[in-house]
C-alpha positions in Angstrom: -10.2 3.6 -5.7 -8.5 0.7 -7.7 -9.3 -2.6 -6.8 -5.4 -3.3 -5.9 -6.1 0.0 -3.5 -9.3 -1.9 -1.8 -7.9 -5.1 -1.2 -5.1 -3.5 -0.2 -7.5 -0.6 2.6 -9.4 -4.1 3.5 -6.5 -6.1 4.3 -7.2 -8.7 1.8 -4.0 -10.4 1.6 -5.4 -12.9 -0.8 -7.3 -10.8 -3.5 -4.0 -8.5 -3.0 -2.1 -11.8 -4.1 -3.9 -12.4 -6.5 -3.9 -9.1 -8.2 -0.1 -8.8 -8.1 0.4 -11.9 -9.4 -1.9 -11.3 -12.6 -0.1 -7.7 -13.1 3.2 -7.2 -11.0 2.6 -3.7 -12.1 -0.2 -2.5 -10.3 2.5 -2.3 -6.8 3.5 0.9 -8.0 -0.2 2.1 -9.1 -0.5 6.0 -8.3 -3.9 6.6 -8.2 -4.3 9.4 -5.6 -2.7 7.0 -3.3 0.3 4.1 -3.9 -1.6 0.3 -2.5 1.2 1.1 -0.1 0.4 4.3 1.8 -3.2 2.9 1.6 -2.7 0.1 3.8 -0.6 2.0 6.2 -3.3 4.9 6.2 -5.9 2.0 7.4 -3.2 0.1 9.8 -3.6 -3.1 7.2 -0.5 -4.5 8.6 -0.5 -7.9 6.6 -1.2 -5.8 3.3 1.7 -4.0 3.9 4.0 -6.5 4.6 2.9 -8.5 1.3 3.5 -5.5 -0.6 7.2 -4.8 1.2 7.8 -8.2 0.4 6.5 -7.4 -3.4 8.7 -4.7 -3.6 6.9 -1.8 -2.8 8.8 1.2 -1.8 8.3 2.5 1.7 9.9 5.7 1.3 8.6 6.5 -2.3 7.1 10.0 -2.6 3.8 9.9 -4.3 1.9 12.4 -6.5 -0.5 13.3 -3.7 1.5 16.3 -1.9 4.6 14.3 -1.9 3.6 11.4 0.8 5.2 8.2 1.7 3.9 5.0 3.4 6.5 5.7 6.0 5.2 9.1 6.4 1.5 8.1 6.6 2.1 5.7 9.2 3.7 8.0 11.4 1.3 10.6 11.0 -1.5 8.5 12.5 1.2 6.7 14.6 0.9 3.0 13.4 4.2 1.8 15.1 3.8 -1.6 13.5 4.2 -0.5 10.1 
């Protein structure tokens, strides 16, 4: 898991921060998992709202069978996301 990924699963809004701010990039990483649909698959509510904010796409398909952040957090019912 990338360290974006981590912070991300952890809810570290400020290593997540800081991360995006040294590579803007890394939002969209695709490593098994977006940063997004990691934080919604561990219910890391701040995380997700600092990537939203970011940019991140909510409904973006990724390469792992096709699931969203959206979908993920439905799936294990995290109304908040």
């Amino acid at each position: 898991m990338a360290p974006v990924q981590e912070a991300a699963v952890r809810n570290d809004v400020e290593a997540l921060e800081r991360l995006l701010d040294e590579d803007p990039g890394l939002i969209e990483l695709e490593d098994y998992f977006s940063p997004l649909v990691s934080a919604a698959t561990y219910n890391s509510v701040e995380a997700a709202r600092l990537l939203l904010d970011r940019g991140a796409d909510m409904n973006k398909a990724g390469d792992m069978g096709g699931i969203s952040a959206w979908l993920m957090a439905c799936h294990f019912g995290r109304a908040e996301m």
